[in-house]
NUVO-708584 format. One record per residue (C-alpha): residue number from 0; residue in one letter; x, y, z. Coordinates in Angstrom, 2 decimals, padded with zeros to 5 digits. Last residue first. Layout:
N
+-----+------+---------+---------+---------+
: seq : type :      xx :      yy :      zz :
+-----+------+---------+---------+---------+
: NUM :    A :       X :       Y :       Z :
...
+-----+------+---------+---------+---------+
This chain:
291
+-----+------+---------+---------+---------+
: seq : type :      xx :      yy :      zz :
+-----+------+---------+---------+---------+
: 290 :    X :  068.54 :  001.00 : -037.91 :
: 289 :    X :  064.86 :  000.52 : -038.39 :
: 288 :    X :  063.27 :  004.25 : -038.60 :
: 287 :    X :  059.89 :  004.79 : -037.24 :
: 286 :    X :  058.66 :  007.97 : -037.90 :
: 285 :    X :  055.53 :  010.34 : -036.88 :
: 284 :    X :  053.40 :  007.91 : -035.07 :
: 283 :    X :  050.57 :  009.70 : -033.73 :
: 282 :    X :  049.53 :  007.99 : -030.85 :
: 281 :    X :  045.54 :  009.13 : -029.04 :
: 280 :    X :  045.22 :  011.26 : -025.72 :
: 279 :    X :  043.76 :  014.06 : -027.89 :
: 278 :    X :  047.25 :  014.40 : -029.61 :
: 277 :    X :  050.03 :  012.53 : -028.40 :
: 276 :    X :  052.62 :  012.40 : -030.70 :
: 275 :    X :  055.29 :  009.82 : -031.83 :
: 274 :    X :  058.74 :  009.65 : -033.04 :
: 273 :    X :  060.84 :  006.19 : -033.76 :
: 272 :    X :  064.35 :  004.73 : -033.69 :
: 271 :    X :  064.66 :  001.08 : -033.81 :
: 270 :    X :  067.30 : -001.79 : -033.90 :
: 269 :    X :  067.47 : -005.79 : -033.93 :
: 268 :    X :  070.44 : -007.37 : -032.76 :
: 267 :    X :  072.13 : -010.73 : -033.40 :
: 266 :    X :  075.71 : -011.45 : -031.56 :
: 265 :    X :  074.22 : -013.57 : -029.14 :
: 264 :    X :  070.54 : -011.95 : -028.65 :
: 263 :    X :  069.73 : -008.33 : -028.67 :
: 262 :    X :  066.64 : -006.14 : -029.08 :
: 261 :    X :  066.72 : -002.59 : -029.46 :
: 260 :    X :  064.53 :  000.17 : -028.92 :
: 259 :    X :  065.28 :  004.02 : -029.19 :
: 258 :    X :  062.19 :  006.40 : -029.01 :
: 257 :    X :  061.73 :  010.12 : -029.27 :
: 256 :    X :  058.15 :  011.80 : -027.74 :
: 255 :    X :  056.25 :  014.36 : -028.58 :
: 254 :    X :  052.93 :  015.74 : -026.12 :
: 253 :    X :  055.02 :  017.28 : -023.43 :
: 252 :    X :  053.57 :  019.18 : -021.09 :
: 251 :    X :  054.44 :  023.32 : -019.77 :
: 250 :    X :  054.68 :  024.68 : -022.83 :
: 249 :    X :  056.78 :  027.52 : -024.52 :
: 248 :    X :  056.97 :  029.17 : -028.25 :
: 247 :    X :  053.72 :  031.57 : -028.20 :
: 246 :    X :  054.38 :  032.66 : -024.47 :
: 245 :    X :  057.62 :  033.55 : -025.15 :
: 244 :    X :  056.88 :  037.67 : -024.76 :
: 243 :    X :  054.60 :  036.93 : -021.78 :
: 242 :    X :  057.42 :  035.08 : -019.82 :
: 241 :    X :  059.69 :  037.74 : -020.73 :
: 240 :    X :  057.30 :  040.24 : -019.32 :
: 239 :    X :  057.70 :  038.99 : -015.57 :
: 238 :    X :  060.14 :  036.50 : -016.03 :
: 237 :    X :  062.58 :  038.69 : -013.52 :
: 236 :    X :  061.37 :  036.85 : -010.52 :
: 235 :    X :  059.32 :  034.02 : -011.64 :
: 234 :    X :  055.74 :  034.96 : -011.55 :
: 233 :    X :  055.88 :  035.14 : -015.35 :
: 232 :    X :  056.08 :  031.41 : -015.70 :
: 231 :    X :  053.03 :  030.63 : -013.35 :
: 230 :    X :  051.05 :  032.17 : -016.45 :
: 229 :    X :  052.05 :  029.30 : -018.94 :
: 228 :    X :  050.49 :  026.66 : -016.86 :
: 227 :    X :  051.89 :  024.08 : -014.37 :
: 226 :    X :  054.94 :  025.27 : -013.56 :
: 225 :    X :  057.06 :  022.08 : -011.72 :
: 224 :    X :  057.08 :  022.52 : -007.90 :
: 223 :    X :  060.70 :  022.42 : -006.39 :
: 222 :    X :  062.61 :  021.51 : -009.11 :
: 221 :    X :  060.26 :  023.84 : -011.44 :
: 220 :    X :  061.40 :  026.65 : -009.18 :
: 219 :    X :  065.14 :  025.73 : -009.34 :
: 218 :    X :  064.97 :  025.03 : -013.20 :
: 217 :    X :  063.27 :  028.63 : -013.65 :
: 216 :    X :  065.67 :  030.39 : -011.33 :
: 215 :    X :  068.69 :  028.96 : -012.88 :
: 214 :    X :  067.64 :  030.38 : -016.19 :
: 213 :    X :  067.20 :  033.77 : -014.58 :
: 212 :    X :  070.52 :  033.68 : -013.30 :
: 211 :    X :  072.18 :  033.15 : -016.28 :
: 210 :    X :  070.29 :  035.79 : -018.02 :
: 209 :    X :  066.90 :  035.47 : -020.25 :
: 208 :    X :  066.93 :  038.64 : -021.96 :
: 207 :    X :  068.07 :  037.62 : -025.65 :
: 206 :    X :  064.59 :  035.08 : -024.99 :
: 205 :    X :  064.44 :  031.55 : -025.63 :
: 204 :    X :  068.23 :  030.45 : -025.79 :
: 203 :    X :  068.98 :  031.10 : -021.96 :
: 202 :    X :  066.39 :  028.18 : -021.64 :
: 201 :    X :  067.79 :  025.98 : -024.40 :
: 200 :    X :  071.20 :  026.20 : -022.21 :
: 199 :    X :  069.64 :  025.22 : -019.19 :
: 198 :    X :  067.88 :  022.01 : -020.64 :
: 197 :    X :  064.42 :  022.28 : -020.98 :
: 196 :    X :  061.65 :  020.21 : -018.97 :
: 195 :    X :  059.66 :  022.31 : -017.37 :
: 194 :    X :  059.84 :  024.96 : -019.65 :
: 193 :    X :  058.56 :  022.51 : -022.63 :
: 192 :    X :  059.69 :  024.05 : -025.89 :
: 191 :    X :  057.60 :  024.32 : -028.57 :
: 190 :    X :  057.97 :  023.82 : -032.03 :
: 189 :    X :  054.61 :  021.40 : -032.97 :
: 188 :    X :  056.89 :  018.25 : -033.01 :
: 187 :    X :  059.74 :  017.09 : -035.69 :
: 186 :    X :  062.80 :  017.52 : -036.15 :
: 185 :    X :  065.07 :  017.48 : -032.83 :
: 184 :    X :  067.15 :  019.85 : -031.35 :
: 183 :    X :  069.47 :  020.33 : -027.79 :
: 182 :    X :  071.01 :  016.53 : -027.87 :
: 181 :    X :  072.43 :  017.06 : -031.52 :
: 180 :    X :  074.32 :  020.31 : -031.63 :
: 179 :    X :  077.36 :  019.55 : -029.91 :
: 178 :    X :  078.10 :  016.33 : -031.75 :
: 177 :    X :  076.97 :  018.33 : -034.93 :
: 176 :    X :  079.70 :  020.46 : -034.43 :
: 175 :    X :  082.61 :  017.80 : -034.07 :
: 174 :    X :  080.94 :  016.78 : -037.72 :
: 173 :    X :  081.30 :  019.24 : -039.27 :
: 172 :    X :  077.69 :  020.93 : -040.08 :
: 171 :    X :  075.60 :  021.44 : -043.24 :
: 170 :    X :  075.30 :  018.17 : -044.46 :
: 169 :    X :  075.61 :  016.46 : -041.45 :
: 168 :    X :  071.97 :  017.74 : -040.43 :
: 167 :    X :  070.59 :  015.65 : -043.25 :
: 166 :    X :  070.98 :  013.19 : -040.00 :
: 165 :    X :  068.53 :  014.96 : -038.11 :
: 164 :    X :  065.92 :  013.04 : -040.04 :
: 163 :    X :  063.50 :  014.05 : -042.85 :
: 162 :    X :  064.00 :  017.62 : -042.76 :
: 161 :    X :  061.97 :  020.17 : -044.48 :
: 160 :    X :  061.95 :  020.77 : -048.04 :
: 159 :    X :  064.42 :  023.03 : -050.35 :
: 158 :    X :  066.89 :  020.37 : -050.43 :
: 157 :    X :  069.71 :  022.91 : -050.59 :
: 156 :    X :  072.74 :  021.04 : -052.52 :
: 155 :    X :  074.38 :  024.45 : -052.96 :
: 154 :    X :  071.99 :  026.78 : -051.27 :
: 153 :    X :  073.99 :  028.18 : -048.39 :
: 152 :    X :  077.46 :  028.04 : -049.85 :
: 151 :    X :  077.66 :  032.14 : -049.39 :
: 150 :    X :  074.89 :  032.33 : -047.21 :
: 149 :    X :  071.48 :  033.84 : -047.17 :
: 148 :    X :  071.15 :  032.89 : -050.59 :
: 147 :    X :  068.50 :  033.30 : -052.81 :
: 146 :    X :  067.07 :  029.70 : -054.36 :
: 145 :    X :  063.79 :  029.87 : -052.21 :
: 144 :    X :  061.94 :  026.75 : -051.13 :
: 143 :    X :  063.46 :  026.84 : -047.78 :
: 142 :    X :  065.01 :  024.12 : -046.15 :
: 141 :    X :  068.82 :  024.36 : -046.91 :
: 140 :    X :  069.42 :  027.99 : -047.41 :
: 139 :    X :  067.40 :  028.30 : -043.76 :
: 138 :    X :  070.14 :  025.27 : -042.58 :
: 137 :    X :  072.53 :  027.81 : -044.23 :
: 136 :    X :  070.80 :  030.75 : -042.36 :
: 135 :    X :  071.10 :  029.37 : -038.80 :
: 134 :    X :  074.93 :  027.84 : -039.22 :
: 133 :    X :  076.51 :  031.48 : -039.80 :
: 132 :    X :  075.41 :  031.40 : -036.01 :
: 131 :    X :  079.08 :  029.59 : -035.60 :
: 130 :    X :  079.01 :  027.22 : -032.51 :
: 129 :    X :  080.23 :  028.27 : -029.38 :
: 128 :    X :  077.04 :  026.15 : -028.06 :
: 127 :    X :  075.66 :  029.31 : -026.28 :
: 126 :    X :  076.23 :  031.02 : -029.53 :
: 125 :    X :  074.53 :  028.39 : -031.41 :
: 124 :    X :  071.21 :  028.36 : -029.12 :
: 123 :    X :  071.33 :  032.18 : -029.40 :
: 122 :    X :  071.03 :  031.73 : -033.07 :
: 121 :    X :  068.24 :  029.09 : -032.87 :
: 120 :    X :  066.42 :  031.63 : -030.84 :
: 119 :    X :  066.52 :  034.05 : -033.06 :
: 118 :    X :  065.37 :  032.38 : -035.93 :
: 117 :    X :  062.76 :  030.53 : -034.46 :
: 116 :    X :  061.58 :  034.15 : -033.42 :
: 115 :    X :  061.97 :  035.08 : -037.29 :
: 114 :    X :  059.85 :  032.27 : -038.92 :
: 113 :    X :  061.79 :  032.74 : -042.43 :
: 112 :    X :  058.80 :  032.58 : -045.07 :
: 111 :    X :  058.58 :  029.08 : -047.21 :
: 110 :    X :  054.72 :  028.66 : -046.84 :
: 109 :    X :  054.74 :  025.96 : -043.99 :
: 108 :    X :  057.11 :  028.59 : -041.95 :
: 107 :    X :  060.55 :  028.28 : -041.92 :
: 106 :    X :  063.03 :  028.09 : -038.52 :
: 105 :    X :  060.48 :  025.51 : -037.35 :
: 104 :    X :  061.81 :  022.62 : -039.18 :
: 103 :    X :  064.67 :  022.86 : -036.73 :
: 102 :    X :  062.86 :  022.18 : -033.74 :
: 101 :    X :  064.23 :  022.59 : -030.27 :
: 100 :    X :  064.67 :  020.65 : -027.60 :
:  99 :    X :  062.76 :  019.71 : -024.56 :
:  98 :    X :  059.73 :  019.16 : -026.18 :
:  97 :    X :  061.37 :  015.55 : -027.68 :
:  96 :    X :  061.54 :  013.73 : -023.95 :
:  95 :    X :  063.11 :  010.62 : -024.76 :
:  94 :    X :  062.18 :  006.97 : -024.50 :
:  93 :    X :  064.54 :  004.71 : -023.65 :
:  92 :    X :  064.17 :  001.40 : -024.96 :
:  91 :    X :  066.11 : -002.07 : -023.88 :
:  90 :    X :  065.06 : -005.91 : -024.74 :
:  89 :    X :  067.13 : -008.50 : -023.90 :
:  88 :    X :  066.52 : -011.96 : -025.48 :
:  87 :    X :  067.45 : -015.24 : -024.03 :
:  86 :    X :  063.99 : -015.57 : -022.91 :
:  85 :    X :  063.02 : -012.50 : -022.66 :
:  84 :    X :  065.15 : -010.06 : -020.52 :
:  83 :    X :  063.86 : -006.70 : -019.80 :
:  82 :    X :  065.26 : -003.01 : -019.89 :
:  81 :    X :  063.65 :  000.28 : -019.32 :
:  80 :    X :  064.91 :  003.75 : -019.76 :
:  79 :    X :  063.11 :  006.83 : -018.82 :
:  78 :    X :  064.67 :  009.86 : -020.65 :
:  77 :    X :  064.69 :  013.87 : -020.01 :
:  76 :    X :  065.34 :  013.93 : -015.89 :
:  75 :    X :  063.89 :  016.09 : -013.57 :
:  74 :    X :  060.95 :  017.91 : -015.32 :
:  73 :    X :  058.59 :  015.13 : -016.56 :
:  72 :    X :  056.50 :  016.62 : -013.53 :
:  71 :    X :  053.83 :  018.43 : -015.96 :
:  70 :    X :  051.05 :  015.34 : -016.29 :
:  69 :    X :  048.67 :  014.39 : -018.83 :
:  68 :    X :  050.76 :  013.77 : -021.52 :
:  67 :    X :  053.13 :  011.98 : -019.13 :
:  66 :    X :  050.77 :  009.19 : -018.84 :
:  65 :    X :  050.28 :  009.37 : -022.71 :
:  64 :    X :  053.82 :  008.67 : -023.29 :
:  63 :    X :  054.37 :  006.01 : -020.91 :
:  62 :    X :  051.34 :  004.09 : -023.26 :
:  61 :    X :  053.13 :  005.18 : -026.32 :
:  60 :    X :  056.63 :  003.31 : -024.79 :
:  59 :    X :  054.33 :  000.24 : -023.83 :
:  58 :    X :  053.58 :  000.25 : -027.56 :
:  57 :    X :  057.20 :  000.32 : -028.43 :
:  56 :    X :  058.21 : -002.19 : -026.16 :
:  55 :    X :  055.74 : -004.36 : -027.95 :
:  54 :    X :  056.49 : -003.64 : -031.19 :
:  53 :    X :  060.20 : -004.69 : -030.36 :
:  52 :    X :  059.04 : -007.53 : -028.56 :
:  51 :    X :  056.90 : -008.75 : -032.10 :
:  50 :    X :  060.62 : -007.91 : -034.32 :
:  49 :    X :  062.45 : -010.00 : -031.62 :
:  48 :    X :  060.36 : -012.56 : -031.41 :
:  47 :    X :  060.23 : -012.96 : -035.24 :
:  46 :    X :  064.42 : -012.80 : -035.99 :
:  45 :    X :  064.99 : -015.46 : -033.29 :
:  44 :    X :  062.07 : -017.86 : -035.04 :
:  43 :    X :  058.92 : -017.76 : -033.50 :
:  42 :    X :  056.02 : -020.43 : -035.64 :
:  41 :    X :  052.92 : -018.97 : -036.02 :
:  40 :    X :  052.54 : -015.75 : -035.19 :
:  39 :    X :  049.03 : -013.88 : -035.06 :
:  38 :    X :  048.00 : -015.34 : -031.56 :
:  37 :    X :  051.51 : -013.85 : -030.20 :
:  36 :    X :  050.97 : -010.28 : -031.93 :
:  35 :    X :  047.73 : -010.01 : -030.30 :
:  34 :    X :  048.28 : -011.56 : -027.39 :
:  33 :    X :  051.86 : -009.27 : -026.88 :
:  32 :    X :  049.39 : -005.92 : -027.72 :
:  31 :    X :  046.48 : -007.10 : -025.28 :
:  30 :    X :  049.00 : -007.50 : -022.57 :
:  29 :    X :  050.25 : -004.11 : -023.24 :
:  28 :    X :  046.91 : -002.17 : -023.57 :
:  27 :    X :  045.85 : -003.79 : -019.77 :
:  26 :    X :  049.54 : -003.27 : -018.28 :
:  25 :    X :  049.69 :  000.17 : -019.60 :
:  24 :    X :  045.86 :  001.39 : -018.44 :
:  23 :    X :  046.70 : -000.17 : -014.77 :
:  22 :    X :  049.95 :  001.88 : -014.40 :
:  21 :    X :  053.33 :  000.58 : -014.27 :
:  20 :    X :  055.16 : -001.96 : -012.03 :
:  19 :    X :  053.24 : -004.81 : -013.23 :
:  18 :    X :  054.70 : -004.08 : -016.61 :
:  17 :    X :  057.96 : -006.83 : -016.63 :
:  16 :    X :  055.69 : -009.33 : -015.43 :
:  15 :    X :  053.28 : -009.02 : -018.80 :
:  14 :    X :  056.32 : -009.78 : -021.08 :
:  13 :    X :  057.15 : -012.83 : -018.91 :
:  12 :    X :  053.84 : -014.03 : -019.50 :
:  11 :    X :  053.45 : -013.51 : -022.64 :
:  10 :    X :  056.92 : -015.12 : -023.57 :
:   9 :    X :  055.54 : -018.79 : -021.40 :
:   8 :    X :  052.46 : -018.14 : -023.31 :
:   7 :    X :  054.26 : -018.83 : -027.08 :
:   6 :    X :  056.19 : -021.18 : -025.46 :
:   5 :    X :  053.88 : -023.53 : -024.02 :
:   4 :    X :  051.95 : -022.82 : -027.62 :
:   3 :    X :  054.82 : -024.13 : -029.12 :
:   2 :    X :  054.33 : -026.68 : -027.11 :
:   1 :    X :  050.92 : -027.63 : -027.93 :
:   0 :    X :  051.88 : -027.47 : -031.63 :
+-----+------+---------+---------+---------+
C-alpha cells in the first residue's frame, strides 16, 4: 500500500511540474483536480492513469480557457498545444480556438426559420473555398424541420435537427470538400465570429463588401494591437459602416473552446475530443467525444 502511495504522489508531482509555467489560478485548480482523482483511485492500472491524466489535461485545458476569456490577444495563432510525459505515458492536447470559425447550426434559427445573414455568409465562405454554394441550402434541407426542398436531393435523409458532430457533415459533402471545409466551421457556440482571431478567408466571408484589402487591414491592425471592443472595428479604414452592419455576428473574445487529448503508452492510446464554454467565468461542457 505505502508504495502505491509512493507512486500515486510520485504522478502528482510530476503532473503539478508540468503547470508551474502557467498562471497561479491553473496550478491551484489543477493540483486539486490530480488529488482528487489520485485519492479516489485505488489501484492504477495503464488504462486508469491514462483515463485520470486525460481528465486532468482537460481541466487544465478549461482553466487556459478562462484566462483567454478574459483577454482579446488570442489573435496570433488559433491552438496552444501542450505535451507532458508521465511516467511512461505522454500526454498531448491542443486546445482550439472555436470563435474563429463559423457555426453551422446557425444557418436555422431555434424555431426552424432560415437565419438569412448566416446564410449569406456561409455562401461567401463556399465561394472563397471554390466550393459549390448549392452546399448552403442542402445542409438547410438537412437541419431544418421542414420537408420542402431547397435542393433537388436536399431532404433525402434530412435529419431535420441540428448537428451532433461535424461528422454528419459527410453526408452532404465529398469528401475532398469536406477536407476544405472543416478547419473554417465548427458546431456548436453562440455563432459569432471572433475578429481578432478569424482566419482571412472567414473575414472576407462576413460582409459581400469586405475586399481583399480590407481583410488584410483587420489582421494587420489586430497584429499590431488586437480590437478590443466592437466599436474599434469601424475605425478601420473602409470598416466604417461594415463594421456596424456585422456588429450582431462578430466578437472580440472567445468564450468556446475545441479540445483534442490523447494519451499514449507502447502501442496503447487513449483519445478525446471535447467542446466547452465559458459563460460567467464558469465551464460549460458541451461534448466530450472518446475516439
Amino acid at each position: 500500500m505505502r508504495n502505491n502511495d509512493s507512486t500515486i504522489k510520485g504522478y502528482v508531482l510530476i503532473i503539478v511540474l508540468f503547470v508551474l509555467a502557467a498562471s497561479m489560478v491553473v496550478l491551484i485548480n489543477f493540483i486539486s483536480t490530480v488529488y482528487l482523482y489520485a485519492n479516489t483511485a485505488q489501484n492504477f492500472k495503464d488504462d486508469e492513469m491514462m483515463s485520470m491524466l486525460i481528465k486532468a489535461g482537460y481541466k487544465i485545458s478549461t482553466e487556459r480557457g478562462k484566462e483567454f476569456y478574459s483577454r482579446t490577444n488570442f489573435n496570433s495563432y488559433r491552438e496552444l498545444p501542450f505535451e507532458e510525459v508521465v511516467g511512461d505515458i505522454r500526454v498531448t492536447a491542443v486546445v482550439v480556438d472555436n470563435n474563429s470559425k463559423f457555426n453551422v447550426n446557425k444557418l436555422v434559427f431555434q424555431n426552424g426559420l432560415v437565419n438569412q445573414v448566416a446564410y449569406e455568409i456561409f455562401k461567401r465562405l463556399l465561394k472563397e473555398l471554390e466550393l459549390k454554394e448549392d452546399y448552403a441550402d442542402m445542409l438547410i434541407d438537412y437541419i431544418d424541420k421542414d420537408k420542402v426542398s431547397r435542393s433537388s436531393t436536399g431532404e433525402i435523409n434530412a435529419k431535420n435537427y441540428f448537428l451532433f458532430s461535424l461528422s454528419e457533415l459527410s453526408y452532404i459533402f465529398s469528401k475532398e470538400d469536406l477536407d476544405k471545409l472543416l478547419p473554417y466551421v465548427t458546431f456548436f457556440g453562440d455563432g459569432r465570429i471572433n475578429i481578432n482571431t478569424a482566419d482571412y478567408l472567414v473575414l472576407k466571408s462576413l460582409h459581400k463588401d469586405i475586399t481583399e484589402a480590407i481583410a488584410k487591414r483587420l489582421i494587420d491592425t489586430r497584429t499590431e494591437k488586437p480590437f478590443e471592443n466592437i466599436g474599434a472595428v469601424t475605425k478601420v479604414a473602409g470598416m466604417e459602416s461594415i463594421g456596424i452592419a456585422i456588429s450582431d455576428v462578430i466578437t472580440v473574445k472567445n468564450n468556446s473552446f475545441q479540445l483534442y487529448l490523447k494519451a499514449e503508452k507502447d502501442n496503447f492510446t487513449e483519445s478525446v475530443e471535447a467542446g466547452f464554454e465559458i459563460l460567467d467565468n464558469k465551464v460549460i461542457t458541451k461534448y466530450w467525444k472518446e475516439l
